[in-house]
NUPA-356446 format. One record per atom (N, C-alpha, C): residue in one letter; x, y, z. Coordinates in steps of 0.2 Angstrom, whole numbers, plus 2048, in hexadecimal, padded with zeros to 3 digits. Example, Ala and Ser with C-alpha at 12.3 -4.5 7.8 and 13.67 -1.06 7.14 Angstrom:
BEGIN
a8427E4827;a83E7EA827;a8427F0827;s8407F5823;s8447FB824;s840800827;
END
This chain:
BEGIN
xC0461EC5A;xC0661DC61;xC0061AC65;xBFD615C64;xBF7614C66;xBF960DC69;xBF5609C6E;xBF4601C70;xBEF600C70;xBEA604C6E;xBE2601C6D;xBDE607C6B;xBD8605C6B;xBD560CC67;xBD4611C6D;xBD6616C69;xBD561DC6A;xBCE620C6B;xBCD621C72;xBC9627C73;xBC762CC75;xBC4631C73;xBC4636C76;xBC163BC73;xBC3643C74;xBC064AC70;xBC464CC6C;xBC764CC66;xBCB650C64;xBD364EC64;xBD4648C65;xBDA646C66;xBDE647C63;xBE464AC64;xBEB64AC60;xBEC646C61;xBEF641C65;xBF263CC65;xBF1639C5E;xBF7636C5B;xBF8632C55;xBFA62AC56;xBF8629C51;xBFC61FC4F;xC0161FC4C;xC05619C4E;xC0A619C4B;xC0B617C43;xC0F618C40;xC0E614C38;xC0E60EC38;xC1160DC3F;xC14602C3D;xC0B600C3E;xC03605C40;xBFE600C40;xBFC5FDC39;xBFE601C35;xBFA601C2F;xBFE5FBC2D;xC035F8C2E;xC085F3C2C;xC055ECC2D;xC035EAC29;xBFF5E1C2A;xC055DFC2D;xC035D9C32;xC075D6C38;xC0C5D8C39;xC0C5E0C3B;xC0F5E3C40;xC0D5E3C47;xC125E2C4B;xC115E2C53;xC0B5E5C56;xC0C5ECC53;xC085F2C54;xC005F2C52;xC015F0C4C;xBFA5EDC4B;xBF55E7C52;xBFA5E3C50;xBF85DBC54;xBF55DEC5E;xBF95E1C5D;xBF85E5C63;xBF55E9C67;xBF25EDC61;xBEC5F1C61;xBE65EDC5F;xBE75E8C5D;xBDE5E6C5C;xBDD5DFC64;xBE35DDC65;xBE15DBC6C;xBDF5DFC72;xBE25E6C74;xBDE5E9C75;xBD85EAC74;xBD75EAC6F;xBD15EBC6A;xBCB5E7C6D;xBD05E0C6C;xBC95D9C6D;xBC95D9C74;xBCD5DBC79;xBCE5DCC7F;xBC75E1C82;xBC45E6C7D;xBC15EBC81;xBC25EFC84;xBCA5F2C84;xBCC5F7C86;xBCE5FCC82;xBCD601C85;xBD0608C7E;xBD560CC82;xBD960FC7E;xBE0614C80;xBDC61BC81;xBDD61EC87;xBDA625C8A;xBDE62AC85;xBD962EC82;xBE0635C7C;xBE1639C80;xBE8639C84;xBEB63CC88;xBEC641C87;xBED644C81;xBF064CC7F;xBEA64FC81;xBE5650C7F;xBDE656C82;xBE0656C89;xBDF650C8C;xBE0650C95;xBE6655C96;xBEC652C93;xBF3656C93;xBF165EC93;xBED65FC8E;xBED667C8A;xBEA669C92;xBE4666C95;xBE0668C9A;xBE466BCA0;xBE9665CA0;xBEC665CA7;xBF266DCA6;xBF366ECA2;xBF9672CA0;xBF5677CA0;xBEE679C9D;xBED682C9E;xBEB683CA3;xBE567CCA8;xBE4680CAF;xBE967DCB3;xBEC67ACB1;xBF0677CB9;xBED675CBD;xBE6670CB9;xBE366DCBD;xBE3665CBE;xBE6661CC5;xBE865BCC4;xBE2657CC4;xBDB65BCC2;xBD5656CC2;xBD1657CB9;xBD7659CB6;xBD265CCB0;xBD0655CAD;xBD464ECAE;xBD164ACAB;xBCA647CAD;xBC664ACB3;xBC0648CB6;xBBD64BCB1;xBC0653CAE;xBBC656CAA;xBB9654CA3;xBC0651CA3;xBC164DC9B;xBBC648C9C;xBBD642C9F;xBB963DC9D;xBB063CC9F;xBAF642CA2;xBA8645CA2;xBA5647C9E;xBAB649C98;xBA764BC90;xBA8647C8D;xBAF644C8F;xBB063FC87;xBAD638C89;xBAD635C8E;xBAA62EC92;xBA562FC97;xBA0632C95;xB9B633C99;xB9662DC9A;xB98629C95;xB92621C95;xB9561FC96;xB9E61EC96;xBA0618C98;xBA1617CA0;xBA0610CA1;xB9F60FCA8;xBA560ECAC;xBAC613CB1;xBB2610CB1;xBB360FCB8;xBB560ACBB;xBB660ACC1;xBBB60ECC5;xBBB611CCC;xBBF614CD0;xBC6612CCE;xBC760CCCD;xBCF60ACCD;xBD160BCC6;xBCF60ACC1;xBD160DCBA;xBD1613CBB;xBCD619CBC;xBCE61DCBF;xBD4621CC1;xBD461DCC7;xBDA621CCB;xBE061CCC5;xBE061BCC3;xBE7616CBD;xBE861BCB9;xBE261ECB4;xBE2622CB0;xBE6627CB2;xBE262DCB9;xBE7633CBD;xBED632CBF;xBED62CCC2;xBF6629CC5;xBFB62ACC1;xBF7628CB8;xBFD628CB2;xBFB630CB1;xBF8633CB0;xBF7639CAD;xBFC63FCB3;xBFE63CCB7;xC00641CBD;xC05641CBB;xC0A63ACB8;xC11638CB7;xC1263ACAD;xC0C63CCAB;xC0F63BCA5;xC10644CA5;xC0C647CA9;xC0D650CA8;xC14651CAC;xC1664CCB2;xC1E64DCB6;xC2364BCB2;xC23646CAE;xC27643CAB;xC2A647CA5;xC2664BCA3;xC29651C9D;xC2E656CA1;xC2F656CA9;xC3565ACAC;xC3A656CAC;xC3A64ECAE;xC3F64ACAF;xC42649CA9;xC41648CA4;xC43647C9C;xC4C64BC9B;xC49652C9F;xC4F654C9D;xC56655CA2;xC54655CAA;xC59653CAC;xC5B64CCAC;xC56647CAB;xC5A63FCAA;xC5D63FCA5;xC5D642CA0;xC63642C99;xC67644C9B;xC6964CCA0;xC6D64FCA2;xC72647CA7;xC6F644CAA;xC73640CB0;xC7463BCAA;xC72639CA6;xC74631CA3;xC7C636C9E;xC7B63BC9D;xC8163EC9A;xC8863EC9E;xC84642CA4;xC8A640CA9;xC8B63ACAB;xC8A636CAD;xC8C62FCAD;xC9162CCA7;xC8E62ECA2;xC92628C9D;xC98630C9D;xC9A637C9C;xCA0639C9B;xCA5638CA2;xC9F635CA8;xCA5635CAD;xCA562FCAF;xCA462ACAA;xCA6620CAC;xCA161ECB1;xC9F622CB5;xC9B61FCBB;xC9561CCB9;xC93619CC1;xC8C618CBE;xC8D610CBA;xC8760ECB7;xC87609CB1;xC8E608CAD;xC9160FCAC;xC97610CA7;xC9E60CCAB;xC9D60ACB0;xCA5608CB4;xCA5602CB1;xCAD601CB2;xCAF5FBCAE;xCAD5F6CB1;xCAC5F0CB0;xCAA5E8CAE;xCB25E1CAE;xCB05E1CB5;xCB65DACB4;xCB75D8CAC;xCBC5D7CAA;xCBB5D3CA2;xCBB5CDCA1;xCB95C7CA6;xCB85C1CA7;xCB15C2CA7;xCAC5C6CA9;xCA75C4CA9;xCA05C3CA2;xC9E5BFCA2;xC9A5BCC9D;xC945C2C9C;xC935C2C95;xC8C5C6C92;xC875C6C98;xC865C0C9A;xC815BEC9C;xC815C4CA3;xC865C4CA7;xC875C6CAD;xC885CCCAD;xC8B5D0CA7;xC8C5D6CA6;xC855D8CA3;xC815D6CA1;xC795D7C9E;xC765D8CA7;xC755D5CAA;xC735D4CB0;xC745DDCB5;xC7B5DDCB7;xC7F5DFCB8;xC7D5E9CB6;xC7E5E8CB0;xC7C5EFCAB;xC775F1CAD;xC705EECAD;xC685EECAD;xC6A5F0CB4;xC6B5EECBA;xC6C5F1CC0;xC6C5F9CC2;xC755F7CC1;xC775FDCBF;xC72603CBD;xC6F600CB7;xC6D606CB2;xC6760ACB8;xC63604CB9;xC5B606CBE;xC6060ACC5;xC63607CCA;xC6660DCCF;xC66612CCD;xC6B614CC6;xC6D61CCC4;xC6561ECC2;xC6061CCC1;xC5A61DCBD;xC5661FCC5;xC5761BCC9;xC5361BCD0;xC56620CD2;xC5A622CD2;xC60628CD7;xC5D62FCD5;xC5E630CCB;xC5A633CC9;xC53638CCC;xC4F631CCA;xC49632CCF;xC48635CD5;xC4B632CD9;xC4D635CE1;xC4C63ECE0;xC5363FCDF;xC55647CDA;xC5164ACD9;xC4B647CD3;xC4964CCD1;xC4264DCD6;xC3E647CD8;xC39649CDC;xC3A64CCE4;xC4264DCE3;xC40652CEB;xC43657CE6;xC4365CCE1;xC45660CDE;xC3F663CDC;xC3A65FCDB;xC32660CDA;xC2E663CE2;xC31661CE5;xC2E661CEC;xC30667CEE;xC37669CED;xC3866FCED;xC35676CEA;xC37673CE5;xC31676CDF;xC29678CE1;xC27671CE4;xC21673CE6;xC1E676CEB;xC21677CEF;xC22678CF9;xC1E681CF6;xC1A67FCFB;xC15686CFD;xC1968DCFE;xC2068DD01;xC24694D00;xC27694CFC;xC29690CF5;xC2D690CF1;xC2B697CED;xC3069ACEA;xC2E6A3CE8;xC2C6A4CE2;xC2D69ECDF;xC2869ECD7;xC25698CD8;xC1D697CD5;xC1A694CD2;xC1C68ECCF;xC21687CCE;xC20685CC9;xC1B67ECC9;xC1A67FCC1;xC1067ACC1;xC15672CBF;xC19670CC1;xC1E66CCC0;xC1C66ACCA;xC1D66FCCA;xC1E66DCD4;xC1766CCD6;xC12672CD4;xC0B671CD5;xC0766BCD5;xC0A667CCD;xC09662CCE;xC0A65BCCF;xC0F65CCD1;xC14659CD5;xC11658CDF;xC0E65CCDF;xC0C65DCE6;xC0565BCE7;xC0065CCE1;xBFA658CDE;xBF8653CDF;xBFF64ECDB;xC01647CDB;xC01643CE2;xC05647CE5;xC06644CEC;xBFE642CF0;xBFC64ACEF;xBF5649CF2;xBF0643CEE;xBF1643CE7;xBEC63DCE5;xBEF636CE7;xBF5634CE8;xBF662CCE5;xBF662CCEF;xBF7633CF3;xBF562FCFC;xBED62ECFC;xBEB630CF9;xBE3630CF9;xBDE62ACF4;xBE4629CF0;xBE0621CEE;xBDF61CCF0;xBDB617CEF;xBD9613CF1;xBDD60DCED;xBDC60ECE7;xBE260ACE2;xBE9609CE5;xBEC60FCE4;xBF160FCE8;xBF6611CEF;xBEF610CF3;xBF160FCFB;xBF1608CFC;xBED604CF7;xBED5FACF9;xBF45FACF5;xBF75FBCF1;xBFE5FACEC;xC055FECF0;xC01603CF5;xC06605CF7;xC0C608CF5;xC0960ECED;xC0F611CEB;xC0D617CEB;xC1261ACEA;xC13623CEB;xC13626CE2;xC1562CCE1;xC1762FCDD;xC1E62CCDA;xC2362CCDF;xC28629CDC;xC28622CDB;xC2561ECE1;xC27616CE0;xC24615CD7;xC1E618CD5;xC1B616CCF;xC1E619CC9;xC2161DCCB;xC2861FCC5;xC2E61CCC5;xC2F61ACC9;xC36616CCC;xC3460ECC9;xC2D60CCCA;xC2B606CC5;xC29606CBC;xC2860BCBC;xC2760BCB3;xC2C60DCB2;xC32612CB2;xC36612CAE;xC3A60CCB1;xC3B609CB6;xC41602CB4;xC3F5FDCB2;xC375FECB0;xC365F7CAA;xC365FBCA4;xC35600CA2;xC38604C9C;xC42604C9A;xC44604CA1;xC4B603C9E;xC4C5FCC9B;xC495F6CA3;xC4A5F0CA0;xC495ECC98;xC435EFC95;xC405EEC8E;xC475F0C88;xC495F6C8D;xC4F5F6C85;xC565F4C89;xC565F1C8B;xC5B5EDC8F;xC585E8C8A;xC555E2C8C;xC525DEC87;xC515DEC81;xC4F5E4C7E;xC525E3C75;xC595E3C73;xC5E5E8C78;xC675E5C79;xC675DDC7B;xC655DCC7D;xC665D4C7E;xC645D2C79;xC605D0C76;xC5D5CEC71;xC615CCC6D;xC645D3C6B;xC675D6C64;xC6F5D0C66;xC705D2C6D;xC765CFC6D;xC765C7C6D;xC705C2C70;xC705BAC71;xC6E5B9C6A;xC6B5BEC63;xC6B5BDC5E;xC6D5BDC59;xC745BEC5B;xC795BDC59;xC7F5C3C53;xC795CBC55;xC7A5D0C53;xC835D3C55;xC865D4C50;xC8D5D7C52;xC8F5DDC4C;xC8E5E1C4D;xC915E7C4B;xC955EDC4B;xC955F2C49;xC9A5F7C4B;xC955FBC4F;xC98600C53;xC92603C59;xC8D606C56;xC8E60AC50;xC8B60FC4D;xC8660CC4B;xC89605C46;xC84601C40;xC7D5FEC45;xC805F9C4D;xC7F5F7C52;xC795FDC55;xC7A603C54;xC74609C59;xC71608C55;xC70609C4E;xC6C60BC49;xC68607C48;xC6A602C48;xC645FBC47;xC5F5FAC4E;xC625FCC54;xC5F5FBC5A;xC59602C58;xC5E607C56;xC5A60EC58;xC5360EC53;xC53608C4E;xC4F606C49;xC4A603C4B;xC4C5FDC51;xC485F9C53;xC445FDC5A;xC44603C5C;xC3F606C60;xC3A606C62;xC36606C5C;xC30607C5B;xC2A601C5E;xC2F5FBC5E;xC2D5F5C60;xC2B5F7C68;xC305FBC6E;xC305FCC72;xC2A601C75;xC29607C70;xC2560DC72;xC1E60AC70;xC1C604C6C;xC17601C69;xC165FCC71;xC195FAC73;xC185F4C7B;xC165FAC7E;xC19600C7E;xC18604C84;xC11608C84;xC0F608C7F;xC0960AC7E;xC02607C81;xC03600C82;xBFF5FCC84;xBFB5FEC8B;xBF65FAC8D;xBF55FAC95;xBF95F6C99;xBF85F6C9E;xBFE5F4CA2;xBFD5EBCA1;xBF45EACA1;xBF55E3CA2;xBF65DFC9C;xBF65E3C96;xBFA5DFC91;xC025E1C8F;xC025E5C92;xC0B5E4C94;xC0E5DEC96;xC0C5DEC9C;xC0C5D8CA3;xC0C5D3C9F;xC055D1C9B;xC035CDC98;xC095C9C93;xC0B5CFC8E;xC105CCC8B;xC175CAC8C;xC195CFC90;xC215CDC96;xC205C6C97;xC1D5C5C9B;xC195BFC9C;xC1A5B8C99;xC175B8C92;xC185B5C8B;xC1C5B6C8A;xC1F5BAC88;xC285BAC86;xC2C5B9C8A;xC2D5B6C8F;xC305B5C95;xC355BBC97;xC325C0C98;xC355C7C9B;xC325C8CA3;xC2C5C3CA2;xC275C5CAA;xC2D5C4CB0;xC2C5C9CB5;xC315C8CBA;xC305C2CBD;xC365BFCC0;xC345B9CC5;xC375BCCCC;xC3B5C0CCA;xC3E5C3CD4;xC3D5C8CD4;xC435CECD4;xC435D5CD7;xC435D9CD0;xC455D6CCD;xC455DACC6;xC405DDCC3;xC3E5E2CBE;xC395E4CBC;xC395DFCB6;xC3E5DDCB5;xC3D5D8CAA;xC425D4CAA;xC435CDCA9;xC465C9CAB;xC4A5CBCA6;xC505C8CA4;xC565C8CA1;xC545C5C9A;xC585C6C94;xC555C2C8D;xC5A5BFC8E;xC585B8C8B;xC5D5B2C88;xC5E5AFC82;xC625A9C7F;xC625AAC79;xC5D5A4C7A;xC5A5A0C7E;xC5559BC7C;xC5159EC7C;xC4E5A3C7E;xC455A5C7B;xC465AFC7A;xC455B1C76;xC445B8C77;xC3E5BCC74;xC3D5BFC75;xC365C3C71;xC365C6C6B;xC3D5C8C69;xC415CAC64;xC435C4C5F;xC425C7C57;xC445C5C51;xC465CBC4E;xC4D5C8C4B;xC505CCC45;xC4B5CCC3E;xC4B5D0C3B;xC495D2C37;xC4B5D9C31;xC4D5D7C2A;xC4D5DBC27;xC555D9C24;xC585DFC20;xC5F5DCC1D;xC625E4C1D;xC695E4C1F;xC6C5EAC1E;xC695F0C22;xC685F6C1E;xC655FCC21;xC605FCC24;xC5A5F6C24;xC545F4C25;xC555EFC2B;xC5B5ECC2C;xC5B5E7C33;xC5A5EBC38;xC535E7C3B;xC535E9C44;xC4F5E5C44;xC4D5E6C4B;xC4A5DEC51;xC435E1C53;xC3F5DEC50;xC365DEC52;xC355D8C58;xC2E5D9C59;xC2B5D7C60;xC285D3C5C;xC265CBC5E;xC235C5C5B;xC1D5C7C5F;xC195C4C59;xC115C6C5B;xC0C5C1C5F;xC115BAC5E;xC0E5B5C63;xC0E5B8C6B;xC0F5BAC6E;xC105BEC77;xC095C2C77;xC075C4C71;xC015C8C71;xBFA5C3C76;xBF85C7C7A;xBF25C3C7B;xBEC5CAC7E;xBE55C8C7B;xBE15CDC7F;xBE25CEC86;xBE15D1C89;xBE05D0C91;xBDC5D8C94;xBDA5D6C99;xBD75DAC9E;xBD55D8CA3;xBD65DECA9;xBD25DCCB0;xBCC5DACB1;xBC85DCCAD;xBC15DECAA;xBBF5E5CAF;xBC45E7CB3;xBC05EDCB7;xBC45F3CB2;xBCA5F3CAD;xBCB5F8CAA;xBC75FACA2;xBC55FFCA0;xBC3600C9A;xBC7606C98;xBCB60AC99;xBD060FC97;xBD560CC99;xBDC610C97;xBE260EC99;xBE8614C95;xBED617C98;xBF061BC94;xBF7619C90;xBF8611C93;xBFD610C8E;xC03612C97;xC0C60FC94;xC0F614C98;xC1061CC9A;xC12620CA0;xC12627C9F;xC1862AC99;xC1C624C9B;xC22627C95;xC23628C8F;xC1D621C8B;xC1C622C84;xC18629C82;xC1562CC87;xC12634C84;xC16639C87;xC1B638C88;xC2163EC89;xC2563CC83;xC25641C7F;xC29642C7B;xC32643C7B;xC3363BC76;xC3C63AC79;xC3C637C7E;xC39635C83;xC3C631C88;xC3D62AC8A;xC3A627C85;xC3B621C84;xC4261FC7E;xC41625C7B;xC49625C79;xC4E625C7B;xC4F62AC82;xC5262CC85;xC56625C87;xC4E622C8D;xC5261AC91;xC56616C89;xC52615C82;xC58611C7F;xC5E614C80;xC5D61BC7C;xC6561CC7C;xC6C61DC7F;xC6761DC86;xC6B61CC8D;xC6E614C8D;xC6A610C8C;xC6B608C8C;xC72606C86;xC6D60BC82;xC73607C7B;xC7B60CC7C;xC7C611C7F;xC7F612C83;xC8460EC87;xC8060CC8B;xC84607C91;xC85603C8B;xC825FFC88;xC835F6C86;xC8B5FAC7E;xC8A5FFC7E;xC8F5FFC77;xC955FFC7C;xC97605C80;xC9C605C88;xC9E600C8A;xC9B5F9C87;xC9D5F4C8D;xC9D5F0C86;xC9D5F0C7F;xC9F5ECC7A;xC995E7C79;xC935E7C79;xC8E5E2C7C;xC8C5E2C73;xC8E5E6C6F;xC8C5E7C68;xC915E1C62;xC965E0C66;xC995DAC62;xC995D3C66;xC9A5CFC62;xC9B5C7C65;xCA15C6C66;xCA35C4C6D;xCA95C1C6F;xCAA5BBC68;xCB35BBC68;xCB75B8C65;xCB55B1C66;xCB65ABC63;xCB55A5C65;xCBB5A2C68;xCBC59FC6D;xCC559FC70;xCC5596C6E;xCCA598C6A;xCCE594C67;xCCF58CC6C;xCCB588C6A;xCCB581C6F;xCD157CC6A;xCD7578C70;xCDB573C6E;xCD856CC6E;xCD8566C6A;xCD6562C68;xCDB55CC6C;xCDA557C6B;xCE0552C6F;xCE4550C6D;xCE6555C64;xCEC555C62;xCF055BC62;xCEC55FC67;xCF1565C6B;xCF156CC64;xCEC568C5E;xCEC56FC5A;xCE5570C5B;xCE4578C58;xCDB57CC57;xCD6576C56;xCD1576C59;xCCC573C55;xCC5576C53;xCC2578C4F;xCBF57CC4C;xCBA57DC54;xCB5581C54;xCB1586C59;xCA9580C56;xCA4581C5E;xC9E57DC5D;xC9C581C59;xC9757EC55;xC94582C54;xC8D587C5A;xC8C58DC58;xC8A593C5A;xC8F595C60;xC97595C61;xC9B595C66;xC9C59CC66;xC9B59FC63;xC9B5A8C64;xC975A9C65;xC8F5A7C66;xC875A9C68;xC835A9C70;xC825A1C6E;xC7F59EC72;xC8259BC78;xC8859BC79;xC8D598C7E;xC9059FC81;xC9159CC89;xC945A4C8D;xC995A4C8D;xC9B5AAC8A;xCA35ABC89;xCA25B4C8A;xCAA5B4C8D;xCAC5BDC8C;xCA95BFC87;xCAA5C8C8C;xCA85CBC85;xCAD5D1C85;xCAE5D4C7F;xCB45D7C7F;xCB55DCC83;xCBB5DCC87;xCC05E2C8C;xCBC5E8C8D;xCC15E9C89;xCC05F3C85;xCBB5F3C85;xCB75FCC88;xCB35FEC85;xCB0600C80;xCAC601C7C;xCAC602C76;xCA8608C75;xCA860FC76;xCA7614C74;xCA1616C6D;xC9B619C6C;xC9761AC67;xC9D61EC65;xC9D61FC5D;xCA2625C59;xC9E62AC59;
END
């Protein structure tokens, strides 16, 4: 689980298997990183820290020991704390966002409401990804004045969820980082998980412009297979994130966190046969990058909360199975100028906009 090398005291933190894997993503990844001159902060000690004293500065304490020669500037810094605030809150949201994505899909609302049946892949892809980020933003709202609650100075228990939650507020008004950026506790949650949903939004398109059609089950499995590609991006630092969205034409160009995938370009390749078919990350997008002002980085908050990057897929694959996005519309039958069938273009089920099936289609 690593985007670069690891440093620190003592790290838990592990690597994934896919590095060991010659021209695997995960590899290619970590050594740009690598050549980049940046290394992955071992968030678990800092976690461990933060959890026994309930202290929201123990990573001052941490990189005191472990990074005493390295030279890091104020803004890296306050980058490292800012994730580290969200990765110790983010283990409270994990479980009521499962709880709401549940609700939503047993009561249709939400992402789950029906879909004109005229409308093209393309716009129902659009449309979905929307949907999904509001209920995801709504969420958020919820929980952070829950926390707030939680943390209010006459509240009658203690909890170290609200404490520091109340911590947070006090670091990211007091940065310098992020008083020029102008974000909050929330707005900075509210940005990382909707480009975390959008990413698996993007491997469902993928799946789908690539002309993947299956039964829901066979259809999760392959995707559920293909995760790892997701938690391996999400590992990274931000500016090779950016960097690669970017190359793979995911980079935003308006309001969206991650542009839509197409069947002209995507960053996605099938690969394998049968129980081994899933969708890998092509390793041309790869490129070194830095600010040159960062030399740590912790990756996203999400990828170190355990499950909840699986959560966003499963919620996705979710939506996209509900709305039938897992099979290839029909190819509709075109008349010739002797009034019978004339056989279909070729790629006329794939790459051309057409419906996509009515009925919702339910995981079994």
């Amino acid at each position: 689980m690593d985007g670069g090398v690891v440093s620190g005291l003592n790290s838990t933190d592990r690597a994934p298997e896919t590095e060991v894997s010659t021209g695997s993503f995960a590899r290619a990844y970590q050594e740009a990183h690598a050549a980049a001159g940046i290394q992955r902060l071992a968030v678990t000690p800092v976690l461990e820290m933060m959890d026994m004293a309930g202290d929201p500065d123990a990573l001052d304490a941490y990189l005191a020991r472990a990074h005493a020669d390295l030279p890091l500037s104020s803004d890296n810094v306050d980058r490292l704390k800012g994730n580290m605030h969200l990765v110790f809150l983010f283990r409270d949201f994990r479980r009521p966002l499962a709880r709401a994505m549940e609700r939503m899909k047993d009561t249709g609302s939400g992402p789950f409401v029906a879909l004109p049946t005229w409308m093209s892949a393309h716009h129902r892809f659009g449309l979905l990804r929307t949907a999904g980020c509001l209920g995801l933003n709504k969420e958020l709202d919820d929980w952070i004045a829950d926390l707030d609650a939680r943390g209010a100075p006459d509240a009658p228990v203690a909890c170290p969820f609200g404490r520091m939650a109340r911590a947070a507020r006090r670091f990211f008004a007091g940065s310098a980082l992020y008083k020029r950026a102008d974000h909050s506790v929330l707005s900075i949650a509210k940005t990382g998980s909707n480009t975390a949903l959008h990413v698996c939004w993007s491997l469902v398109e993928a799946a789908y412009y690539l002309g993947v059609d299956l039964p829901a089950a066979e259809w999760r499995a392959m995707l559920w297979r293909s995760r790892k590609e997701i938690a391996t991006l999400a590992s990274g630092s931000l500016g090779m994130i950016v960097t690669f969205l970017e190359a793979a034409h995911l980079h935003p160009h308006g309001n969206s966190a991650v542009n839509p995938t197409t069947h002209e370009g995507s960053p996605f390749r099938l690969v394998g046969e049968g129980a081994d078919r899933r969708l890998d990350l092509r390793l041309d997008g790869i490129t070194p990058m830095t600010t040159g002002h960062d030399r740590l980085f912790t990756g996203c908050p999400a990828f170190h909360v355990g499950g909840m990057i699986d959560t966003y897929l499963s919620w996705v694959l979710d939506i996209a199975i509900h709305h039938g996005l897992n099979r290839q519309p029909a190819a509709t039958p075109m008349l010739n100028p002797l009034g019978t069938v004339a056989p279909p273009p070729l790629g006329a089920g794939r790459a051309m906009t057409q419906q996509v099936a009515a009925g919702p289609s339910r995981d079994p």
